[in-house]
C-alpha positions in Angstrom: 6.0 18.6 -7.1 6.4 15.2 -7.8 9.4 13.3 -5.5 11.3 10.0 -6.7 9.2 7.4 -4.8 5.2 6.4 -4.8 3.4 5.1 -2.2 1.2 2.3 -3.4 -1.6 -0.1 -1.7 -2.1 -3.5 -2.8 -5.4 -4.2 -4.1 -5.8 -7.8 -3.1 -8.8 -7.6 -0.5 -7.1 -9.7 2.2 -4.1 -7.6 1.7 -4.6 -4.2 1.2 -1.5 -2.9 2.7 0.4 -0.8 2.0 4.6 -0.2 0.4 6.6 2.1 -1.9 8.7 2.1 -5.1 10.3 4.1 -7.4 8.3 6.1 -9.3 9.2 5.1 -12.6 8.6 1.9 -11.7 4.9 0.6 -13.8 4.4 -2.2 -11.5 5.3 -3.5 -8.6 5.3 -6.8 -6.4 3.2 -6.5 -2.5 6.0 -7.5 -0.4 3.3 -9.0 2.1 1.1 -11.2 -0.4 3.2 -11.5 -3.9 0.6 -9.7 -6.2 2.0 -8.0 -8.9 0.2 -4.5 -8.7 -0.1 -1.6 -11.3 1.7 1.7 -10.1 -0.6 4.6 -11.2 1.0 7.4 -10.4 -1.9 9.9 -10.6 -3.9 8.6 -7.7 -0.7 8.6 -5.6 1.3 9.7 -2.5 4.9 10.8 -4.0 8.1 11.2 -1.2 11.2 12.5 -1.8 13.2 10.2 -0.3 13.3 6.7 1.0 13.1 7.3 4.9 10.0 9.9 4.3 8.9 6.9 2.1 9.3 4.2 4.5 8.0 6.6 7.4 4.4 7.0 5.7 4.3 3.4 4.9 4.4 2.7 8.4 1.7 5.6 9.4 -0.3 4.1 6.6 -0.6 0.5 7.6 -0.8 1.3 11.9 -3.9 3.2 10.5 -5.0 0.6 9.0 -4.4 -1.8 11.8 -6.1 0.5 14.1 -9.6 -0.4 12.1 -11.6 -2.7 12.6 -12.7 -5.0 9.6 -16.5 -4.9 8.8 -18.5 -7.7 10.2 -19.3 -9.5 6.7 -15.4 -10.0 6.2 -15.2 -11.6 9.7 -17.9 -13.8 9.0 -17.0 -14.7 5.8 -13.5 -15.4 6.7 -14.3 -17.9 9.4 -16.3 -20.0 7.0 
């Protein structure tokens, strides 16, 4: 049901990327920005092992590479 490692998304708006931990870890630090972040495990991708883990990490943030960013959050990062 349940494997031994969570996939989790930072929450940070400029970040939102995504990385994985154990999953009886309660919080864990964004490798990309340094925000602490809560693990909530019930809204959660779970992975059995650490190459799954790191495999859907990768999937997940080439997705999110792929899209483009809305055109308020280009304009209001250029200002």
């Amino acid at each position: 049901m349940f494997g031994p490692y969570v996939i989790v998304r930072c929450n940070k708006l400029e970040c939102g990327r995504f990385s994985y931990c154990k999953a009886d870890q309660k919080t864990k630090k964004c490798p990309y920005c340094g925000k602490r972040l809560k693990v909530e495990k019930e809204r959660q991708k779970f992975a059995k092992t650490t190459a799954l883990a790191r495999k859907m990490v990768q999937e997940f943030n080439k997705r999110l590479g792929e899209m483009t960013e809305p055109k308020w959050y280009k304009n209001n990062k250029e200002t």
